[in-house]
N, C-alpha and C positions, 0 to 999 in steps of 0.2 A: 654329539649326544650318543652315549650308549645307547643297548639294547633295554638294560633296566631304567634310565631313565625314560624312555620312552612311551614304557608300559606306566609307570610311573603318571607321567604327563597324561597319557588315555586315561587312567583310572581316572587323575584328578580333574578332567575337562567333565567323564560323563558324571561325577558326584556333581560340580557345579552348573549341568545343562538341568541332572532331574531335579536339584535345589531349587532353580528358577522354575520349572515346571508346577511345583508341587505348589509355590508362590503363587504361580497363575492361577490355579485349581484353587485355593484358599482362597483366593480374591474374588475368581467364581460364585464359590460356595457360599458366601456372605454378600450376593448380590441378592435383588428381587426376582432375577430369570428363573423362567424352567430349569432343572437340573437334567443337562446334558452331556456327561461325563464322556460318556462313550465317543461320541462323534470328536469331543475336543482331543481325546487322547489317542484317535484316530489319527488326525489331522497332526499332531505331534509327533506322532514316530514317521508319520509318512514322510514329513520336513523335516524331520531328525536327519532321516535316513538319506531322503535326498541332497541334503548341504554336508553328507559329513564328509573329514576330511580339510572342508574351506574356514579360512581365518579371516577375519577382518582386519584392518589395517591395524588397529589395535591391538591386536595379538590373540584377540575370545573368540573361540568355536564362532561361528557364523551364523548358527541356529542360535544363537543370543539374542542376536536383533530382532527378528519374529519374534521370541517370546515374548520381550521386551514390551516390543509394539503390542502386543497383543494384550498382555499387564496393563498397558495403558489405556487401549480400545474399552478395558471392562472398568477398572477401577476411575480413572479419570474422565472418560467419555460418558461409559454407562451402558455400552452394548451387552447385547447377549450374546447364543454360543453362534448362528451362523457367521458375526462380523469377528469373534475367535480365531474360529477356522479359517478363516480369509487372512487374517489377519500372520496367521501362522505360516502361512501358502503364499504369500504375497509377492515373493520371491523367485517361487520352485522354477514357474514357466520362464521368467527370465535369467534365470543364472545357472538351468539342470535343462537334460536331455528332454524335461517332461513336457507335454502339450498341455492346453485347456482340454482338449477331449479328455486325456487323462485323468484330471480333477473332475470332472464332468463325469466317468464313468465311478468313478470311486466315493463323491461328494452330491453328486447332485446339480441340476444345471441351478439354482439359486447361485449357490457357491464357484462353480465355475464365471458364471457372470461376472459376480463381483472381482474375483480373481483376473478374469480378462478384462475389466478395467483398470484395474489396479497397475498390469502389467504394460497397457497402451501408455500410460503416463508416466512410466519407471524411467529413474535417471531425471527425473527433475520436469518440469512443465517448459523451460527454454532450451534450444540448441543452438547450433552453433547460425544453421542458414536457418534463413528469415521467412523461408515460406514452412519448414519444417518445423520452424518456433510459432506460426502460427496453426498449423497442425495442430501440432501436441498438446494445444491451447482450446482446440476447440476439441479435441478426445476429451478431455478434463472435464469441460463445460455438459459436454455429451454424457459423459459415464456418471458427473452429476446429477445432470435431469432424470438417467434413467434409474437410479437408485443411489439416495444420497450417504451411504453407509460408503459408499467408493470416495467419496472424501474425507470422509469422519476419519475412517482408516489411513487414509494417506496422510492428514493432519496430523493422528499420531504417529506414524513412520517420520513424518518429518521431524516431531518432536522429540524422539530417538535418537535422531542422524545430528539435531544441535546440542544434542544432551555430549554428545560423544563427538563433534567436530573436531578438537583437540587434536587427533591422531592424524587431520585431512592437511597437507600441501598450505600453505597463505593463500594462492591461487583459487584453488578449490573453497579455501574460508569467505574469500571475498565472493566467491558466484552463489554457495549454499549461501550463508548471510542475505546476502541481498535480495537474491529471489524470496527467501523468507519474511523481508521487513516488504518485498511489492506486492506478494498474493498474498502467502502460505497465511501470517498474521492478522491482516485488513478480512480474510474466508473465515478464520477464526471465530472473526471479532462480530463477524453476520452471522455465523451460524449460533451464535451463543456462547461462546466458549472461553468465557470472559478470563480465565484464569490460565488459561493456556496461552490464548494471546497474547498475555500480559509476558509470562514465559520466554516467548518466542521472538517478542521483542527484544526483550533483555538480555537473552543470548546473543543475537544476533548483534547489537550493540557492544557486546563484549568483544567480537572479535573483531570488529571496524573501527570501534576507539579506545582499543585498549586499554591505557593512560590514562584518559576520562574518565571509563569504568572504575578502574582503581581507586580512581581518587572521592568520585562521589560514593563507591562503597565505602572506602574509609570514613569520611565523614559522617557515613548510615550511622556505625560500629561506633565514633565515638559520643554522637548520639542518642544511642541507644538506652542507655542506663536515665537521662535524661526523661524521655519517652514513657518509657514504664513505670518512671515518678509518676509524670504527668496523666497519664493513660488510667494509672489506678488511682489518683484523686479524684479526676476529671470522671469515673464510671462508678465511684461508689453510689451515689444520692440517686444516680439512675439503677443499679442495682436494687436498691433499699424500693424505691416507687413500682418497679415491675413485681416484687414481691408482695406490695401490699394490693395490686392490682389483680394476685391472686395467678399470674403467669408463668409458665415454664417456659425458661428461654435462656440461649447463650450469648454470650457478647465475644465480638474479636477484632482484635486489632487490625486493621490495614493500614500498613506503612505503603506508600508511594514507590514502586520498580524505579530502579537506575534509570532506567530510559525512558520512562514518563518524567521525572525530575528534569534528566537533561533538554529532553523536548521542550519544557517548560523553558527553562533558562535559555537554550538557543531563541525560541520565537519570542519571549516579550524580554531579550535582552538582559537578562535580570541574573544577578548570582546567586550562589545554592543559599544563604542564609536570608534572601529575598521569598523564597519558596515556602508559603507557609502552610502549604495545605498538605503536609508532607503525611501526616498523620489523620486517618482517621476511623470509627468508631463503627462495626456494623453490631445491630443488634436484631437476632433469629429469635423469633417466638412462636408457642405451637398454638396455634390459634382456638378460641372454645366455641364450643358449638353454640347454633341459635344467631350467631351472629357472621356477617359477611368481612372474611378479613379484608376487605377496602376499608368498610368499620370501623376494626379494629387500628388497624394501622393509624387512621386518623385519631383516633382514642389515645394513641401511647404519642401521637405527635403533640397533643394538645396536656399531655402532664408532662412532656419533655420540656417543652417551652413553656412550662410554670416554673421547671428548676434557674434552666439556661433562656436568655435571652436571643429569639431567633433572629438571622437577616432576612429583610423581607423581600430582596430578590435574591436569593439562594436556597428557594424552595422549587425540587424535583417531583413531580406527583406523575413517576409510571405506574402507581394504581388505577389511576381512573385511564389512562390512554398507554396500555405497554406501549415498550418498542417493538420500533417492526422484526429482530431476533427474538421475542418472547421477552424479554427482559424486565421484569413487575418489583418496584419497592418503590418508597417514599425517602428525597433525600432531602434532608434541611440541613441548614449552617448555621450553629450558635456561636455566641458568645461563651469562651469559657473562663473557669477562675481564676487564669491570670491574664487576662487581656485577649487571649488568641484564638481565633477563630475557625472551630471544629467541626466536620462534617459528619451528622449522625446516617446511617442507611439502616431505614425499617423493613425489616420484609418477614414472612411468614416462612413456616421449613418447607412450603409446597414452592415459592418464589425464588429460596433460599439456592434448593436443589436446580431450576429452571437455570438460576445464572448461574452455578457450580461445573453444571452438566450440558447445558444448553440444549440443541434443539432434541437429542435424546430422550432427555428428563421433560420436555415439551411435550412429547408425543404420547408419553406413559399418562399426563395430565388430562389431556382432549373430550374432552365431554360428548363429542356428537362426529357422528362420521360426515355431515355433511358442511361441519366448521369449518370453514377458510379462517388460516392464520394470514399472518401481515408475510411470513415466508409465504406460505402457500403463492402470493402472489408474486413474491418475487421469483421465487423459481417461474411463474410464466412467465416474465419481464426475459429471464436469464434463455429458453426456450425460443422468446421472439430477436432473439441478438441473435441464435446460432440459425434463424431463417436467413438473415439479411446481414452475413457476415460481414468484418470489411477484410476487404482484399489484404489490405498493408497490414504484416503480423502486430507492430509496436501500435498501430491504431486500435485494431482488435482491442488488445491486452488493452490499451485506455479507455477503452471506450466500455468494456467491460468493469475494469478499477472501479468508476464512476459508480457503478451500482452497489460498490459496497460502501456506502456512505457511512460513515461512524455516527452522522445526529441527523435527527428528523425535526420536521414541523409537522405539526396537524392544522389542516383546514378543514372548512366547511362546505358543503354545497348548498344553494338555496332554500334545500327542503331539508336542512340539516347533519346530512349524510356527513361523517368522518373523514378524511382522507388524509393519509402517511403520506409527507414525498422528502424529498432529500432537502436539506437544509440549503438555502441560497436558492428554491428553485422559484421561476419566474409565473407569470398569469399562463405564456405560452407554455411550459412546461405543465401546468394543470391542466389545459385543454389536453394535451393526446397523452394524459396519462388519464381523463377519461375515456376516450377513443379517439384513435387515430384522425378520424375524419370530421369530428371536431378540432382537432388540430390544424389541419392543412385550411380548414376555412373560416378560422378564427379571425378578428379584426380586429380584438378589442378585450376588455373586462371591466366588469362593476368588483371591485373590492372594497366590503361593508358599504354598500348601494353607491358607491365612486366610481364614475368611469376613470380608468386606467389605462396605457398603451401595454401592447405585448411583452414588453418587456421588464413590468413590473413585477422587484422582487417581492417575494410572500411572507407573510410572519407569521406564528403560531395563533389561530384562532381569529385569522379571516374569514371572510363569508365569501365567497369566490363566484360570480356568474358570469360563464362567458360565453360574447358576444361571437355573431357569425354569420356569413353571406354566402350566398352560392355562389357568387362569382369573383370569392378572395381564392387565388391560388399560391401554393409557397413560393418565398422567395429568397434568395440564395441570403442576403444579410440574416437571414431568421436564424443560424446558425448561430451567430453573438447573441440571439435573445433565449438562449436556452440552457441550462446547466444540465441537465441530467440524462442518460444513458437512453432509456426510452424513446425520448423525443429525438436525441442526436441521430439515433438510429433509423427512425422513421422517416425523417427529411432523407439523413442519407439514400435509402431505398427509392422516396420518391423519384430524387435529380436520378440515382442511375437508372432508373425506370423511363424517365422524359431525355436522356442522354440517349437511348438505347433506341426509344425514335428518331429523334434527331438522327442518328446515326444512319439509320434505315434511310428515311429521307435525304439524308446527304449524298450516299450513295447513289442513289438513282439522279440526282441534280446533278453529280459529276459524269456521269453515264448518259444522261443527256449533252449535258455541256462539250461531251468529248465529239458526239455521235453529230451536231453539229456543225463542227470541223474536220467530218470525218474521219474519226479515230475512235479507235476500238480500245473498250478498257484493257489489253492485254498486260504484260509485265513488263516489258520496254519502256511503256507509256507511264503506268505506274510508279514504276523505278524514276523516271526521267521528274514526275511532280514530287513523290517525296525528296528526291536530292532538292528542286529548287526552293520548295518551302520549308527544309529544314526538318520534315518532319520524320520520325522513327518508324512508323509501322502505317497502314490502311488505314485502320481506324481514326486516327486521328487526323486522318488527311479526309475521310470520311464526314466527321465531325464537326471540320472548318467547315467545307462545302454544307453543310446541314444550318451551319451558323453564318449562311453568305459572305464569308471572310474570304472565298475563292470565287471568282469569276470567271465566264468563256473566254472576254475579251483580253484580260491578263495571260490567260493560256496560251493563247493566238499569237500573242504582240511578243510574249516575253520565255516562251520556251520553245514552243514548235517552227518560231521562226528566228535564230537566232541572230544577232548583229554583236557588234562589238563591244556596245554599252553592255551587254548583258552580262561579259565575265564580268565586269565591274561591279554588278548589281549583284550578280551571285557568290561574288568576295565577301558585298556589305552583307549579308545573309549570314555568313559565318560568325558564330560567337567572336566576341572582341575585334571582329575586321581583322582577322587572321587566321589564315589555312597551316601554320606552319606549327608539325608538333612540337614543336621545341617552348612551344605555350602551356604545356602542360605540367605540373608539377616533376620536379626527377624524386624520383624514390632514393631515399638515402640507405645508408650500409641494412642490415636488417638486424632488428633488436632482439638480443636473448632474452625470452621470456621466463624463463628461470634462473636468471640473476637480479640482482637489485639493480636499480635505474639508479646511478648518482646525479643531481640534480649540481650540475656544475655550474659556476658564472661566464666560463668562459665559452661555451657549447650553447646559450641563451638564444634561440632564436635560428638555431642550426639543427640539433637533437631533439631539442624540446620547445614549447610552447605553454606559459600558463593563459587558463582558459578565463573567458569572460564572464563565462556565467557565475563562478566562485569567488574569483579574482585570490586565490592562493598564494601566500610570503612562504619566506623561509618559516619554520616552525611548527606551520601548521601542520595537519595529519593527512597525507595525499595520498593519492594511488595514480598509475599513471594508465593513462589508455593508448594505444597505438594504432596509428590511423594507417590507412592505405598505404599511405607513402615512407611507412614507417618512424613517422615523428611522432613522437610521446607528449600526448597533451596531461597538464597537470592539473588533476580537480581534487578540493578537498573531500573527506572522505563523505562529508555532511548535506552534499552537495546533492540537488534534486538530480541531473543527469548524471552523476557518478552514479546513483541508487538503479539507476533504468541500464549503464553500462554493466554496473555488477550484475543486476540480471539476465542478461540481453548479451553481454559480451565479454564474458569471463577471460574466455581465450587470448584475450586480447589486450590485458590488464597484463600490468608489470607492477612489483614493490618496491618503491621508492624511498631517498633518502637524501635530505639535503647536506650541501656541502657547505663550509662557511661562505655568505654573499653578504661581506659587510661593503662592498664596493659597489650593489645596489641598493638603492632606494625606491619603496614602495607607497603608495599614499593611503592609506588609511581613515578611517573615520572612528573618535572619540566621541559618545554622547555622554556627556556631564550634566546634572541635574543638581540644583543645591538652592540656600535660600541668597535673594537677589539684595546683595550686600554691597556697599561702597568700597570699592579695592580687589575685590573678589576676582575679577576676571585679571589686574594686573598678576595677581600668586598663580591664577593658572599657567599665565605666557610666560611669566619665570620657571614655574618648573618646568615648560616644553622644551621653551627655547633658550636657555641661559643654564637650568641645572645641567640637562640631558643635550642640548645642543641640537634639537629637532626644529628645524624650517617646519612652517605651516602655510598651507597653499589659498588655504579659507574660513571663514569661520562665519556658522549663523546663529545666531543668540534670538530666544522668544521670553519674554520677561511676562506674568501675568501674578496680581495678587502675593506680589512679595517672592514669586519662585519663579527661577527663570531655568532654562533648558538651552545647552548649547550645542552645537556639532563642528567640533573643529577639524579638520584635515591636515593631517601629521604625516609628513616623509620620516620611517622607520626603515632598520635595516630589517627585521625579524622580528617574531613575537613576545622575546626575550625584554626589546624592547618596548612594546605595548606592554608587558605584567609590568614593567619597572615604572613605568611612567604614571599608571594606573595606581602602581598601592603606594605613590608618592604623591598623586592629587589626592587620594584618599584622607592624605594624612592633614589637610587643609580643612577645619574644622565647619565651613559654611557649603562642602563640598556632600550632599547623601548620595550621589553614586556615579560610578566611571563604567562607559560601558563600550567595547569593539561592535561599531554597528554592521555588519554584513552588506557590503555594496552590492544594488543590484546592475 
C-alpha cells in the first residue's frame, strides 16, 4: 500500500467512524433522556483516541464496535447517556494502557463502576479452568446485583459480537454461539428483552446449524407472499372494529424466528408444514382516559371474538397477573377465515414499549419508589445464590440457569396473597420460597384444602398451605422434591453447614480414637489412614470418622499392627483390585484442533467414540469434543451436553466431517402415525424392508379410535437413508406423518 493510499484509507475510516457517531447522537436526540451531548462526546473522542490504530477481525476501525454497542444500549434497550458512556469505554481498560482510576478521574466513579464491571466479565462469562469459569460467573452475577445496566450493556455487546461473528474462526463460532443460547439469551429473556432474545437465539442457531437455517428461511421466503394474503384478509374486519371503537392503534405482524420453528419441530417431532402457529397478529393501541387499560384490553378481546371465533384454552391474561420480567398483554387464539388458527396479542403502547425495551422501559413506568417488581425479587433470589455459592463452576452455572425460568404459575396463599414461582415447582418449592425456615420444617401441604406430600407438583391458581413441625429436619431425598434454584440452594447450604459439624466432630473422635492406642494425630499416622482407606485428603477422612464408618478397633487390628492378610486387604482397597497403572486409559496421538476431524469407519472406537446421550449417524450435524485421553467423542450439534461443551469447553471442540460408513449400521427409530387400516402396516414393512432393503429390530404399534401410532426400529446406513424412507412411506395414502424420534 502506498503513501496515498494510506492517507486515503485514514480519511475514509474517520468519515465512516464520525458517520456512526453522528447515527448514535441522532438516536440519542430522539430518545426521552436528558440531553447530554457533552459527556457522550467526551467519552467518544476519549475511545476514539484510545483504540485508534486497532482493527477488528473484520477489517473496521475498532471504535466500531463501542459505537455500535452503544447505538444499541440507546435505541434498542433504551438507556440514557451514563450506560453511553460506558458503553463507549467498555473496552478502553481491557485492550489500552488506561486503568479504571483513569475513567474515574475523567468520568466520574458512577461510570468507572459500571466500566469495571463490564471489564471483570470481558472475553465471555466461561474459561478455559473450571474454577476460573466459575469466577467469572459470579463477577457477572455480582456486577449484576450491584447495578443492572452492567448487563443491559453487555447483552448489547454481546448482540454486536453475533451480529458480526462471521469474521470469528468455526471454533470461536461454536464457544460465542453456545455460551449465547446457555446465558446471554435465557438473561435476555428475564430481563425483558423479548426481541433481542429472539435475535440472539436466531443467530446463534445460524452458526450451529447452518443447513437448517437455510433451509427453514427458505421456506419463511417462499411463504411469505402467502402470509401477507392472509395477514391482510385476516386484519381488515379487525381494522374496520378498532376504528369504529373510536381507537388509535397499529397492528404488526409477527412471524415465528427460525429457531423458535425449529425448536418447535425438534421437541413435538413434527415437520415445518406441521407448524401452524408460524404467523401471528399484535395489535398496539393508545389507550383513552377514564378508563383502566386491563379494561380496555378486555374490551377489544370481547369485539375481537364477535368477529373470529376464540379457543377456549388458548387464552393468555398477563394483564391481570404480569410476568415476573414485566411483561403485560392479553393473548388469545382464534379461529380464522380459512380454517387456521391465529394468535392475536392485545396490549397498550405503555405494555407495548415494556416488552420492546424490557426492564428499562419498566423502570421509566414505576409508579411508587417503594414498588417491588416480581424482578425486584428475583435479583434477591439471584443475591442469596452468590451468599451460598456452589463450589463446582458447571453446578453454579445450573443452578443459577434455573432461575431464569421462561414460564411461571401463580399461586395462592391462604389469605389470598399472589405468589410467582417457576413452572413445574412442587408444595416444598413453596414453602422456602416463603422462607427458608418454613422450608427445612415442612411436612406436608393442603392444596385447595387437600392434604398433599412434599413433593407435589403446583398449577396456576392453587390455594397452597403449608404444613410444619418443629421437629421435621431436611433430608437428603428433599433434593428430587424440588425444582427451582432457591430451594436447591438452601438445602445445599443446610447439609454443608451439618457436614461442617460433622466434620469438626469427626475430627476430634479420630484424635481420641488414636490417643487410645497411643498415637498422636501427627502426619505419619495421618498419611498411614488415608492410604488405607483410600481416601484424598483430611477432610474426608475427617468426615468418615464424624459418620462412625472409621473405628479404634479397625485402626488397631488392621493398620498399626500389620500381618500379611493386610497387603491383601489393602490390594482389595484399590479401585478394580488393581495397583497397576497400566489400568488406566493410554492417551492416544494428540488431536489437531484446527483441522477437521474425519469421522472414518475404520478408526470407530480407536479415535473416536459416538456418544450416548445423542446417539449420532452419519449425516447428522456434529461437532466433536476431546477428552483427556485425547479421543473425540461425537455429539450432535442439538444435543443438550454439546450446548454446555460449547460453553464450557470450546478449546476443546474440533469440526467434523463424516466419511462414507455404508459398512455400518445404526438403529434408529421411525414414529408413523396414520389412520388404522386393513393392509396398512403390510405397505409399511414393504417399503422398509423389501423396497429399501432395511432389517427392523422392533416394532410397537398402539391402535386407539380408528388411528394407530407406531415405532419401528430401522438398521440405516445414514440420514440419507432416513429422508428416503420417510418421503416413501409418506407416499402411502393412510400414512399422515413419518417422524426420526431422538433416542434417549
Amino acid at each position: 500500500m502506498t503513501k496515498n493510499d494510506e492517507i486515503l484509507t485514514q480519511i475514509s475510516d474517520e468519515d465512516l467512524i464520525r458517520n456512526e457517531f453522528e447515527a448514535l447522537l441522532d438516536d440519542y436526540r430522539h430518545s426521552a433522556h436528558r440531553q447530554k451531548i457533552d459527556i457522550i462526546t467526551k467519552a467518544f473522542n476519549f475511545a476514539n483516541n484510545a483504540h485508534k490504530g486497532i482493527r477488528r477481525r473484520s477489517g473496521e476501525p475498532y471504535i466500531m464496535h463501542p459505537l455500535a454497542v452503544a447505538r444499541i444500549v440507546v435505541r434498542e434497550i433504551g438507556l440514557g447517556s451514563t450506560s453511553i458512556c460506558c458503553s463507549l469505554l467498555h473496552d478502553v481498560v481491557e485492550d489500552t494502557d488506561y486503568t479504571v482510576e483513569d475513567i474515574e478521574n475523567l468520568f466520574g466513579a458512577k461510570i468507572a463502576q459500571i466500566v469495571d464491571g463490564l471489564t471483570k466479565i470481558s472475553g465471555g462469562v466461561f474459561a478455559e479452568k473450571a474454577s476460573k469459569q466459575a469466577e467469572n460467573f459470579r463477577k457477572l452475577l455480582l456486577t449484576m446485583s450491584e447495578d443492572i445496566r452492567v448487563i443491559l450493556i453487555k447483552i448489547a455487546d454481546r448482540l454486536h459480537n453475533m451480529r458480526t461473528l462471521g469474521s470469528m474462526p468455526p471454533v470461536k463460532q461454536y464457544r460465542v454461539a453456545g455460551e449465547t443460547t446457555y446465558i446471554y439469551a435465557p438473561l435476555a429473556h428475564r430481563l425483558g428483552l423479548f426481541r433481542i432474545k429472539n435475535e440472539l437465539e436466531n443467530l446463534s442457531f445460524k452458526y450451529d446449524h447452518p443447513e437448517i437455517y437455510n433451509e427453514i428461511e427458505q421456506k419463511l421466503i417462499l411463504s411469505k407472499d402467502a402470509h401477507n394474503q392472509f395477514f391482510k384478509e385476516f386484519t381488515e374486519p379487525i381494522k374496520q372494529k378498532l376504528k369504529e371503537m373510536g381507537y388509535e392503534f397499529f397492528l404488526k405482524e409477527r412471524v415465528k424466528s427460525v429457531y423458535s420453528i425449529w425448536n418447535k419441530m425438534a421437541t413435538r417431532n413434527i415437520p415445518f408444514d406441521e407448524v401452524y402457529d408460524i404467523l401471528a397478529l399484535r395489535i398496539v393501541f393508545k389507550p383513552k382516559p377514564l378508563l383502566s387499560e386491563k379494561d380496555q384490553c378486555w374490551m377489544l378481546y370481547s369485539a375481537f371474538t364477535g368477529i373470529y371465533k376464540p379457543h377456549p384454552e388458548r387464552i393468555r391474561d398477563w394483564v391481570t397477573t404480569p410476568k415476573a420480567n414485566g411483561y403485560e398483554a392479553l393473548h388469545v387464539t382464534v379461529m380464522g377465515p380459512h380454517g387456521q388458527w391465529i394468535e392475536i396479542q392485545i396490549r397498550s403502547e405503555r405494555m407495548n414499549e415494556i416488552a420492546e425495551k424490557g426492564l428499562a422501559a419498566h423502570w421509566k413506568y414505576k409508579t411508587g419508589e417503594n414498588e417491588e417488581s416480581e424482578f425486584d425479587k428475583w435479583m434477591k433470589t439471584i443475591k442469596e445464590l452468590l451468599e451460598n455459592p456452589e463450589p463446582n463452576a458447571i453446578d453454579f452455572m445450573e443452578t443459577f440457569k434455573m432461575n431464569l425460568f421462561a414460564s411461571e404459575i401463580f399461586v395462592f396463599t391462604p389469605k389470598g396473597e399472589i405468589k410467582t414461582l417457576a413452572a413445574n415447582s412442587t408444595a416444598l418449592d413453596f414453602a422456602f420460597d416463603l422462607h427458608s425456615d418454613l422450608g427445612f420444617r415442612c411436612i406436608g401441604a393442603k392444596v385447595n384444602h387437600k392434604l398433599v406430600p412434599l413433593c407435589y407438583p403446583l398449577q396456576s391458581g392453587d390455594q397452597v398451605e403449608i404444613l410444619t413441625s418443629r421437629k421435621q429436619t431436611p433430608q437428603i431425598e428433599w433434593f428430587e422434591y424440588v425444582t427451582t434454584a432457591r430451594a436447591k440452594t438452601k438445602l445445599r447450604a443446610f447439609f454443608r453447614r451439618e457436614e461442617k459439624n460433622i466434620l469438626v466432630d469427626g475430627q476430634k473422635k479420630l484424635v481420641d480414637m488414636l490417643a487410645n492406642l497411643n498415637l498422636k494425630p501427627d502426619n505419619d499416622v495421618i498419611v498411614r489412614l488415608l492410604k488405607y482407606y483410600g481416601f484424598t485428603d483430611r477432610n474426608t477422612l475427617y468426615l468418615a470418622a464424624g459418620k462412625d464408618e472409621i473405628n479404634g478397633d479397625d485402626i488397631e487390628r488392621n493398620i498399626f499392627r500389620p500381618k500379611t492378610k493386610n497387603v491383601f486387604q489393602r490390594y482389595l482397597k484399590l479401585p478394580f483390585g488393581s495397583s497397576s497403572s497400566d489400568s488406566k486409559p493410554k492417551n492416544l496421538e494428540k488431536i489437531d484442533r484446527n483441522k477437521d476431524f474425519v469421522i472414518t469407519q475404520a478408526n470407530n472406537g480407536k479415535t473416536y467414540k459416538f456418544s450416548e446421550c445423542c446417539h449420532p449417524i452419519p449425516g447428522d450435524d456434529v461437532l466433536g469434543y476431546v477428552d483427556e485421553n485425547e479421543m473425540v467423542m461425537i455429539h450432535k450439534q442439538q444435543c443438550a451436553v454439546a450446548a454446555k461443551l460449547k460453553s464450557s469447553f470450546a478449546e476443546r471442540l474440533v469440526s467434523v466431517h463424516w466419511e462414507n460408513h455404508q459398512g455400518m449400521s445404526f438403529v434408529e427409530i421411525l414414529e408413523i402415525k396414520g389412520i388404522d387400516k386393513k393392509g396398512v402396516l403390510i405397505e409399511i414393512l414393504k417399503v422398509i424392508s423389501e423396497k429399501f432393503n432395511e432389517n427392523i429390530s422392533k416394532i410397537n404399534i398402539e391402535t386407539n379410535a380408528g388411528i394407530f401410532i407406531g415405532q419401528f426400529y430401522v438398521y440405516v446406513h445414514n440420514t440419507t437413508d432416513i429422508d428416503v424412507i420417510c418421503k416413501n412411506l409418506k407416499k402411502i395414502k393412510e400414512i399422515n406423518s413419518v417422524q426420526r424420534i431422538e433416542q434417549k
